[in-house]
Biotite code that builds the C-alpha atoms (Angstrom):
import biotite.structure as struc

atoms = struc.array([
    struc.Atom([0.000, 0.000, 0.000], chain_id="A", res_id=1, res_name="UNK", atom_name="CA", element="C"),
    struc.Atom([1.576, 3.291, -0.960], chain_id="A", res_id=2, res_name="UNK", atom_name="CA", element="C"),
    struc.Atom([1.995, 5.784, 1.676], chain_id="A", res_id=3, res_name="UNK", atom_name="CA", element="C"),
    struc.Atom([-0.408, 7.943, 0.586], chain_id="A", res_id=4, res_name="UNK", atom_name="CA", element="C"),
    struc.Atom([-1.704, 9.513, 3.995], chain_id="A", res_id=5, res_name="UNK", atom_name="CA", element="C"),
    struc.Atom([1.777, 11.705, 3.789], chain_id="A", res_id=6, res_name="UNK", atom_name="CA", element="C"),
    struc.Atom([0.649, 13.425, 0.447], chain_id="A", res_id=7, res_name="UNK", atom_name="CA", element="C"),
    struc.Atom([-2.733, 14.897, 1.164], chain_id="A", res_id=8, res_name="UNK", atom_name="CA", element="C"),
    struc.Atom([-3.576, 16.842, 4.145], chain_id="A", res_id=9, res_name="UNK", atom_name="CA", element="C"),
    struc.Atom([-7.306, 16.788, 5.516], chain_id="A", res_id=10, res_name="UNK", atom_name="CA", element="C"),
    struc.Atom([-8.278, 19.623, 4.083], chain_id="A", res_id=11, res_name="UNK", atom_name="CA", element="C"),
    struc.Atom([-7.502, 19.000, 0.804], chain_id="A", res_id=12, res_name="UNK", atom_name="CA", element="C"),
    struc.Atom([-9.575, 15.722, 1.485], chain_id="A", res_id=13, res_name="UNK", atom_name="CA", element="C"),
    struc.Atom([-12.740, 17.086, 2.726], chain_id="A", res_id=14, res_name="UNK", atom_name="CA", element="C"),
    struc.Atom([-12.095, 15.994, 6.103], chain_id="A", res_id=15, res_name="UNK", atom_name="CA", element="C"),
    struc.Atom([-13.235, 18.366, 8.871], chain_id="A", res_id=16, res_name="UNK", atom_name="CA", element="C"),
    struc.Atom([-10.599, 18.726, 12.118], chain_id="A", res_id=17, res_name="UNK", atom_name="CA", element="C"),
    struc.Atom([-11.381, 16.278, 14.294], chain_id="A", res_id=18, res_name="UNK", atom_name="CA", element="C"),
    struc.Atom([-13.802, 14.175, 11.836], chain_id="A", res_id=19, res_name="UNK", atom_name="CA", element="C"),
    struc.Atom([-11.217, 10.953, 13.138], chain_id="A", res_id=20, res_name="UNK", atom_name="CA", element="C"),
    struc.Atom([-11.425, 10.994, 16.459], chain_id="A", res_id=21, res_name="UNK", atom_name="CA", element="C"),
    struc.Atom([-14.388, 8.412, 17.696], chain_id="A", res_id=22, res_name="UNK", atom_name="CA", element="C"),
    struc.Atom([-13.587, 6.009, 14.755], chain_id="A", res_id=23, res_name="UNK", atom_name="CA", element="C"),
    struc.Atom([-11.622, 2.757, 14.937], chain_id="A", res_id=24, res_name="UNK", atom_name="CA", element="C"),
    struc.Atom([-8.110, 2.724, 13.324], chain_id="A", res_id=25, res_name="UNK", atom_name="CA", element="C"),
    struc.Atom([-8.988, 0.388, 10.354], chain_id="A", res_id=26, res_name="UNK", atom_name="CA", element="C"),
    struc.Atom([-12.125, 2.271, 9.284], chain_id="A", res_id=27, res_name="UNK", atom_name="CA", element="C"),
    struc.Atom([-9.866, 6.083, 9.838], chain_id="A", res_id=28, res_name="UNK", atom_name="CA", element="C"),
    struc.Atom([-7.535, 4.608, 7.264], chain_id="A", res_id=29, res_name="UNK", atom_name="CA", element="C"),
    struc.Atom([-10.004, 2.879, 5.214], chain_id="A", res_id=30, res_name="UNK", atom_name="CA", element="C"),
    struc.Atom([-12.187, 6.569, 4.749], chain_id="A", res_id=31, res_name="UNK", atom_name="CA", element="C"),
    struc.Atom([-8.910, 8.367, 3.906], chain_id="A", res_id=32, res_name="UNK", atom_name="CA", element="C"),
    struc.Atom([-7.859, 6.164, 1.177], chain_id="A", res_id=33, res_name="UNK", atom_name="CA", element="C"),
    struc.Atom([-11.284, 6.167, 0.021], chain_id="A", res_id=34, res_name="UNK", atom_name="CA", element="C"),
    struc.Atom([-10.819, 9.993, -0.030], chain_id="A", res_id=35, res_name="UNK", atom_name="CA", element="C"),
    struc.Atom([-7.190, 9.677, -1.799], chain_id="A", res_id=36, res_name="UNK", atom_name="CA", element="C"),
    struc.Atom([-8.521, 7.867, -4.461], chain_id="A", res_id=37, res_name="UNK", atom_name="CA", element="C"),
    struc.Atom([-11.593, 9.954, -5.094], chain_id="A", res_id=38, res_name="UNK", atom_name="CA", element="C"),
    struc.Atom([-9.722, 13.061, -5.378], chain_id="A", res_id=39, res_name="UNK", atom_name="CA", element="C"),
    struc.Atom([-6.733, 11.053, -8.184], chain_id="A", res_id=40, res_name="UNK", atom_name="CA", element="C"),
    struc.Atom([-9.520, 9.583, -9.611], chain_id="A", res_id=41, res_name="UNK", atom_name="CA", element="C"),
    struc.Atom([-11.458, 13.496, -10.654], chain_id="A", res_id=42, res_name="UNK", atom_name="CA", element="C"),
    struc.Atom([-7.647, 14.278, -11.322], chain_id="A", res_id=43, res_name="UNK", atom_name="CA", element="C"),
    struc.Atom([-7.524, 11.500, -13.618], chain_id="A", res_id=44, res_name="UNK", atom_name="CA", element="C"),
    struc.Atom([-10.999, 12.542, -15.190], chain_id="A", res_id=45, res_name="UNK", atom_name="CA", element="C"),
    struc.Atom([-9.519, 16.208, -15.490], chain_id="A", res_id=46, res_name="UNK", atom_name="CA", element="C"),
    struc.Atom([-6.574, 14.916, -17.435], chain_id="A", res_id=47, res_name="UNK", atom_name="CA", element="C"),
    struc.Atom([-8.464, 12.942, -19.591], chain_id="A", res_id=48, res_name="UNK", atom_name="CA", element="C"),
    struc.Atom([-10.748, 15.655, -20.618], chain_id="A", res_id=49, res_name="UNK", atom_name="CA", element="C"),
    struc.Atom([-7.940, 17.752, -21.512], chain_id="A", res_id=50, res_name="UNK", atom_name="CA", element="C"),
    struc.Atom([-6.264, 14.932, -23.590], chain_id="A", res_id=51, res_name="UNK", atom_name="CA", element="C"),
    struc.Atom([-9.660, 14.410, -25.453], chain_id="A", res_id=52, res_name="UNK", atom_name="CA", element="C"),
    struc.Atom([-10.011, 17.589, -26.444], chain_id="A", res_id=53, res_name="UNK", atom_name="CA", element="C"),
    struc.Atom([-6.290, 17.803, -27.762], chain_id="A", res_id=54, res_name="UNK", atom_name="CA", element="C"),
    struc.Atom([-6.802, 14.719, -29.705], chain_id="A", res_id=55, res_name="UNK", atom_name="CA", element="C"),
    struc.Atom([-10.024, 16.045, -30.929], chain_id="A", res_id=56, res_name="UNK", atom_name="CA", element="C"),
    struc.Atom([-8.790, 19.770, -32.345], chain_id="A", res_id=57, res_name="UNK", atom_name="CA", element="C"),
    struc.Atom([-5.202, 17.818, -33.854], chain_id="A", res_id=58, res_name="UNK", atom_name="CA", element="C"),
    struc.Atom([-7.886, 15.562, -35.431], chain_id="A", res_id=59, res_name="UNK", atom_name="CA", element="C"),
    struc.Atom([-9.414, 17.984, -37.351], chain_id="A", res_id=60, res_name="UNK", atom_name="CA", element="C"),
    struc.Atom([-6.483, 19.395, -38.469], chain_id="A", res_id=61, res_name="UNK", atom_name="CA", element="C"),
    struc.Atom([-6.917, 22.382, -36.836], chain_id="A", res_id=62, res_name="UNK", atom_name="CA", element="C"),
    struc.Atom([-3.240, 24.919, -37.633], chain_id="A", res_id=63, res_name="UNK", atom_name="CA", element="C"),
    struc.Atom([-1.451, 25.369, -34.371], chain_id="A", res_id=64, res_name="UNK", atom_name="CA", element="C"),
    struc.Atom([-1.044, 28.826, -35.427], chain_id="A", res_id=65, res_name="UNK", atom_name="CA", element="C"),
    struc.Atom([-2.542, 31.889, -33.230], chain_id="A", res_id=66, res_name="UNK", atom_name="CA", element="C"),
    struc.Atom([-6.306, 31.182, -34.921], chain_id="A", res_id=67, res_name="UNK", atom_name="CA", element="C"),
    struc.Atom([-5.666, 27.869, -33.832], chain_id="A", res_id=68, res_name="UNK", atom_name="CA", element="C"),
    struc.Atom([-4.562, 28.158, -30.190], chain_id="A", res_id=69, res_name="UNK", atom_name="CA", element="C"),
    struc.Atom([-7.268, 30.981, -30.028], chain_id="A", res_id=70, res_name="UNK", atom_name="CA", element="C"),
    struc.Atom([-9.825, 28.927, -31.169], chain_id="A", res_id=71, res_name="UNK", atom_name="CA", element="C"),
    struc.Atom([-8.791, 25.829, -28.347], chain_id="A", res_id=72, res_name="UNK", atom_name="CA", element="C"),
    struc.Atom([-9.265, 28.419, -25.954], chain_id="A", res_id=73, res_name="UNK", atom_name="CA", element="C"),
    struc.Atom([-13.244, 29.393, -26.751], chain_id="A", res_id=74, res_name="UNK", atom_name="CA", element="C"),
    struc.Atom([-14.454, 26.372, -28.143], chain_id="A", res_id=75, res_name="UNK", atom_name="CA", element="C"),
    struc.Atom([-16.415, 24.320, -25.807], chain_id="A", res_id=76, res_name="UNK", atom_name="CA", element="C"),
    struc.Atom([-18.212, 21.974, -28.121], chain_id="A", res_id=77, res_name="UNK", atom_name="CA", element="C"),
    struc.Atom([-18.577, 18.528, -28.528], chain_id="A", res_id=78, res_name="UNK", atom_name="CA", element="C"),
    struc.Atom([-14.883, 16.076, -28.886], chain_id="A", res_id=79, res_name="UNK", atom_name="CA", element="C"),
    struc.Atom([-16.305, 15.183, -32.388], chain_id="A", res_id=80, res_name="UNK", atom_name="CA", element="C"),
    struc.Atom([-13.412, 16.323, -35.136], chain_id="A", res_id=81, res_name="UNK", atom_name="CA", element="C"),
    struc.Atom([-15.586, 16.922, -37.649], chain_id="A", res_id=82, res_name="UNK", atom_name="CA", element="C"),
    struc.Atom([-17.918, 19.202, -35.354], chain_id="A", res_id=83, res_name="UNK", atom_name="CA", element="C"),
    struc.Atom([-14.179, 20.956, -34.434], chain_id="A", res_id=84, res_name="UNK", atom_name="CA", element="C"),
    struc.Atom([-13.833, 20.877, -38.186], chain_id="A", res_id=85, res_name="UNK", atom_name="CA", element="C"),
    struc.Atom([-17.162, 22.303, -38.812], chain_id="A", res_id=86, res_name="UNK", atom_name="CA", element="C"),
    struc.Atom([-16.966, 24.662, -35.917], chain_id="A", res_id=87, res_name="UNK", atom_name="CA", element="C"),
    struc.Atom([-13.645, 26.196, -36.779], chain_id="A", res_id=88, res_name="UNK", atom_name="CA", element="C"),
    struc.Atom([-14.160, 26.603, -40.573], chain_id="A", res_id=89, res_name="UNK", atom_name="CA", element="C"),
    struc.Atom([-17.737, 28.577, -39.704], chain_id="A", res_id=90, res_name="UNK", atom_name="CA", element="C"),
    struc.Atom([-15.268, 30.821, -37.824], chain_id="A", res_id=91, res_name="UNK", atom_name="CA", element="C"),
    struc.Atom([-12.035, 31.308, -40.207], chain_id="A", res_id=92, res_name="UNK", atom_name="CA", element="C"),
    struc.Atom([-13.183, 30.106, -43.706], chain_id="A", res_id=93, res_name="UNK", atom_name="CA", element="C"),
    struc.Atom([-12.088, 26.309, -45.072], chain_id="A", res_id=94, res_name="UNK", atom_name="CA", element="C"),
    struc.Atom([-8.750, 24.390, -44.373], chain_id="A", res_id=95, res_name="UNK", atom_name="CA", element="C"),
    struc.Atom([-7.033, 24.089, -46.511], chain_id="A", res_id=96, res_name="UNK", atom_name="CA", element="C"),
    struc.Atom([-4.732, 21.220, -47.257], chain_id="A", res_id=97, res_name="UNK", atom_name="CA", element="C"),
    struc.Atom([-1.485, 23.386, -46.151], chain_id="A", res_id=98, res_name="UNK", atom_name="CA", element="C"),
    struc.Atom([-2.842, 25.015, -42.981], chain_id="A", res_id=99, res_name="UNK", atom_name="CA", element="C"),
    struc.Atom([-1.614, 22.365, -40.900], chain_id="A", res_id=100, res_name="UNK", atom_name="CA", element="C"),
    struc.Atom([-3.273, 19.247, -39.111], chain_id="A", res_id=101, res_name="UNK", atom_name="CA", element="C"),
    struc.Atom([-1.002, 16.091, -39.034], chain_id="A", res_id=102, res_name="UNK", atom_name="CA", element="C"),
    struc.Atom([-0.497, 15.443, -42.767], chain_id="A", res_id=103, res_name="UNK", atom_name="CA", element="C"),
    struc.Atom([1.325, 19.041, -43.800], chain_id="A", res_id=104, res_name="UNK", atom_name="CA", element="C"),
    struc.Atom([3.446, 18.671, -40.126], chain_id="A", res_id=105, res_name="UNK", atom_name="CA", element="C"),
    struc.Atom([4.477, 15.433, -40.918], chain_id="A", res_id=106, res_name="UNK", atom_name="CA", element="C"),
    struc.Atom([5.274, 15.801, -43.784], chain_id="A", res_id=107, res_name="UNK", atom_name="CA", element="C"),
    struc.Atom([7.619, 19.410, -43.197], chain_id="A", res_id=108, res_name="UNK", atom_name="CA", element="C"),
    struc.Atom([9.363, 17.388, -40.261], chain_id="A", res_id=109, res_name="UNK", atom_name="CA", element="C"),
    struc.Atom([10.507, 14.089, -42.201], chain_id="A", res_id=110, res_name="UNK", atom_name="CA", element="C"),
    struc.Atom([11.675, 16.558, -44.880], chain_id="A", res_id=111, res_name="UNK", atom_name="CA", element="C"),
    struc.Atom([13.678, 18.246, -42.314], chain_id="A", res_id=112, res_name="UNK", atom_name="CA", element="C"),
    struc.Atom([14.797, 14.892, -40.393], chain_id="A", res_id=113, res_name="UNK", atom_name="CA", element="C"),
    struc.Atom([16.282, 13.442, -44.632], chain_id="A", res_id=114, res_name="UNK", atom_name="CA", element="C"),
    struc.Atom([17.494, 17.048, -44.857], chain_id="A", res_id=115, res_name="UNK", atom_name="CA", element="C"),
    struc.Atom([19.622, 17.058, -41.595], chain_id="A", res_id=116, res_name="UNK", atom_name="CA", element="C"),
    struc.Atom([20.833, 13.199, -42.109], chain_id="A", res_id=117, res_name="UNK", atom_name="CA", element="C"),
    struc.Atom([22.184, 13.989, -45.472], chain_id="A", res_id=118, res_name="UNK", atom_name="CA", element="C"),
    struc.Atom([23.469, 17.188, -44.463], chain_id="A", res_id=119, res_name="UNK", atom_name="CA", element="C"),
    struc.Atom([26.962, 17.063, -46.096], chain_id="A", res_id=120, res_name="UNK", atom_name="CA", element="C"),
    struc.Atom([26.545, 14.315, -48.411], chain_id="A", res_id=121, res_name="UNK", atom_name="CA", element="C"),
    struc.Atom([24.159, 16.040, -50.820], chain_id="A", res_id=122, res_name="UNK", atom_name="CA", element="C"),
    struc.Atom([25.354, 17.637, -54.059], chain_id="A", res_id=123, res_name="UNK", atom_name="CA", element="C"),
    struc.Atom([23.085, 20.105, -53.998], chain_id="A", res_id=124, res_name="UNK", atom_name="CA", element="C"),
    struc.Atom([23.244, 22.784, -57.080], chain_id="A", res_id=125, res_name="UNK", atom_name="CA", element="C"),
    struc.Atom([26.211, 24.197, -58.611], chain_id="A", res_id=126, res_name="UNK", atom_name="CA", element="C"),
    struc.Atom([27.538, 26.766, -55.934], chain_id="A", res_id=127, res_name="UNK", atom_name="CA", element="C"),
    struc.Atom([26.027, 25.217, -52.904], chain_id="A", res_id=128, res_name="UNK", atom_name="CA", element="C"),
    struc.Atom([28.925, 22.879, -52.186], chain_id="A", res_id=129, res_name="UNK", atom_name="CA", element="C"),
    struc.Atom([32.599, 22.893, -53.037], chain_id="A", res_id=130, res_name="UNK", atom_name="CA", element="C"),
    struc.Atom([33.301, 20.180, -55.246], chain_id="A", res_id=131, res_name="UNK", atom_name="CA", element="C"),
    struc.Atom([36.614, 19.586, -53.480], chain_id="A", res_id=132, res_name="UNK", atom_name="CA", element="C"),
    struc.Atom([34.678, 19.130, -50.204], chain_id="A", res_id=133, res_name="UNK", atom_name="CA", element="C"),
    struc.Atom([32.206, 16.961, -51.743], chain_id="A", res_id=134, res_name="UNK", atom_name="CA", element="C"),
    struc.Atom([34.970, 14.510, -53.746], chain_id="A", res_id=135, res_name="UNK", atom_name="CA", element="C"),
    struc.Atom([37.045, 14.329, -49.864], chain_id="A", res_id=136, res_name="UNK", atom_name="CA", element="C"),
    struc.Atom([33.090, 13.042, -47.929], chain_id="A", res_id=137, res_name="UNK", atom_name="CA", element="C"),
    struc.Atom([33.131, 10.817, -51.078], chain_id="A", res_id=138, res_name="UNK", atom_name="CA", element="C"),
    struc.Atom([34.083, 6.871, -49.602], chain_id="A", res_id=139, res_name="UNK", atom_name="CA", element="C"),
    struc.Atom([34.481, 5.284, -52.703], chain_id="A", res_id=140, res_name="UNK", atom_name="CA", element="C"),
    struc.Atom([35.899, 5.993, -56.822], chain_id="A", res_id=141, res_name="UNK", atom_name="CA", element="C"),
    struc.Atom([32.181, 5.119, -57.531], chain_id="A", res_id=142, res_name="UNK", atom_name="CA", element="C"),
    struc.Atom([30.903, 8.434, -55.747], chain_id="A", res_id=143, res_name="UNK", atom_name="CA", element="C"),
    struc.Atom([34.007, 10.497, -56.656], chain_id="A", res_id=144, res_name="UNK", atom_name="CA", element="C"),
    struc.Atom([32.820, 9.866, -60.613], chain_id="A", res_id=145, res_name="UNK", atom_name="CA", element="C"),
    struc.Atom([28.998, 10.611, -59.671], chain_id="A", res_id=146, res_name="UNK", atom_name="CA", element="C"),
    struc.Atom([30.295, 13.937, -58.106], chain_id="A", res_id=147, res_name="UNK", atom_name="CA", element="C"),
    struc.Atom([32.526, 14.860, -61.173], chain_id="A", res_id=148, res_name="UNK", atom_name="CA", element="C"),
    struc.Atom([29.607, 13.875, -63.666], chain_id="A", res_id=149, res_name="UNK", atom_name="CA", element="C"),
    struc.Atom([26.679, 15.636, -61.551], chain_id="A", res_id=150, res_name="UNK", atom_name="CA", element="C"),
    struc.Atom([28.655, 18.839, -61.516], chain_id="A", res_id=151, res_name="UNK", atom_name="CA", element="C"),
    struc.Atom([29.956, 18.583, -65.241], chain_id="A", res_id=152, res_name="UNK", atom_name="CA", element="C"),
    struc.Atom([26.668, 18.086, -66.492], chain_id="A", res_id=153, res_name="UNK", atom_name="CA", element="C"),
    struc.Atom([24.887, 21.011, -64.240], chain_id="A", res_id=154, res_name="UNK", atom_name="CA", element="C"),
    struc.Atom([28.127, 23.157, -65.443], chain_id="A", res_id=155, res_name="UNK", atom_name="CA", element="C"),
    struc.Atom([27.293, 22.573, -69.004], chain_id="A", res_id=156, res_name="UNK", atom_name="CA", element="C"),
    struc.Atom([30.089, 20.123, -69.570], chain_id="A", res_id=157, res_name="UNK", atom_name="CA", element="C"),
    struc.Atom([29.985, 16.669, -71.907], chain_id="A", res_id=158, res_name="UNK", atom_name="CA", element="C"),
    struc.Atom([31.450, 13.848, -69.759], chain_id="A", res_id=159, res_name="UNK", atom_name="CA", element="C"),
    struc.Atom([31.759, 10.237, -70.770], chain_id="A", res_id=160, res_name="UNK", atom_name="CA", element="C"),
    struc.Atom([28.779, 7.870, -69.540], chain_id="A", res_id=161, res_name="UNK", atom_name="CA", element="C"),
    struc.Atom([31.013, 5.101, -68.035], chain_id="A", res_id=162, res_name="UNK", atom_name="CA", element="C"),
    struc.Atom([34.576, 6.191, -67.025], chain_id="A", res_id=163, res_name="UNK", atom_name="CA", element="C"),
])
């Protein structure tokens, strides 16, 4: 049994000064946990509510921009996305596809995650990287060639297919 008595003061319980004294020591304990776990239990309830919701408005696809946040403040409607949906577009006009929701933000971060992991190793356009520095990150002849013909042939330049 956790040691739960330490945690919550009577107060905080409901339980009026004194409320303990004429009661046996089993049934004084057996009240207070019943009190603990009422009050973790509405805590519980409180933070499920607020996860609902959350799930609901990213659901919808509603932006997490300032209309957005605004918007999760006022709204006290129904969990439903497409009410959310419905709600939010009556307010600010249609989503569209690039607003946000969890298809655009997906998308943007995996683009940035590839972007960062090949950070170095990508060619890029003429100008972007020095060809010396991209021929000395090269690990084998077989890249060093693919670097030489990429930027020959974005520099105008005729190179031979297979060298």
């Amino acid at each position: 049994m956790p040691r739960t008595e330490t945690i919550y003061e009577d107060d905080e319980l409901g339980l009026s000064p004194g409320w303990d004294e004429q009661l046996d020591p089993n049934i004084r304990r057996e009240l207070r946990e019943s009190r603990i776990t009422r009050l973790q239990l509405k805590e519980a309830n409180d933070e499920l509510a607020v996860f609902r919701r959350t799930q609901a408005l990213a659901t919808a696809g509603i932006p997490q921009d300032k209309r957005g946040q605004a918007f999760a403040q006022v709204y006290n409607g129904s969990d439903d996305p497409a009410e959310v949906r419905q709600e939010f577009e009556g307010l600010f006009g249609p989503l569209d596809a690039g607003t946000g929701g969890d298809a655009g933000a997906g998308t943007d971060a995996e683009g940035r995650i590839a972007a960062a992991g090949s950070a170095g190793a990508s060619l890029g356009t003429p100008g972007t990287i020095d060809i010396g520095d991209a021929i000395k990150a090269a690990k084998t002849n077989a890249e060093v060639l693919e670097i030489i013909r990429t930027h020959g042939r974005q520099a105008g330049l005729s190179m031979p297919a297979d060298s």
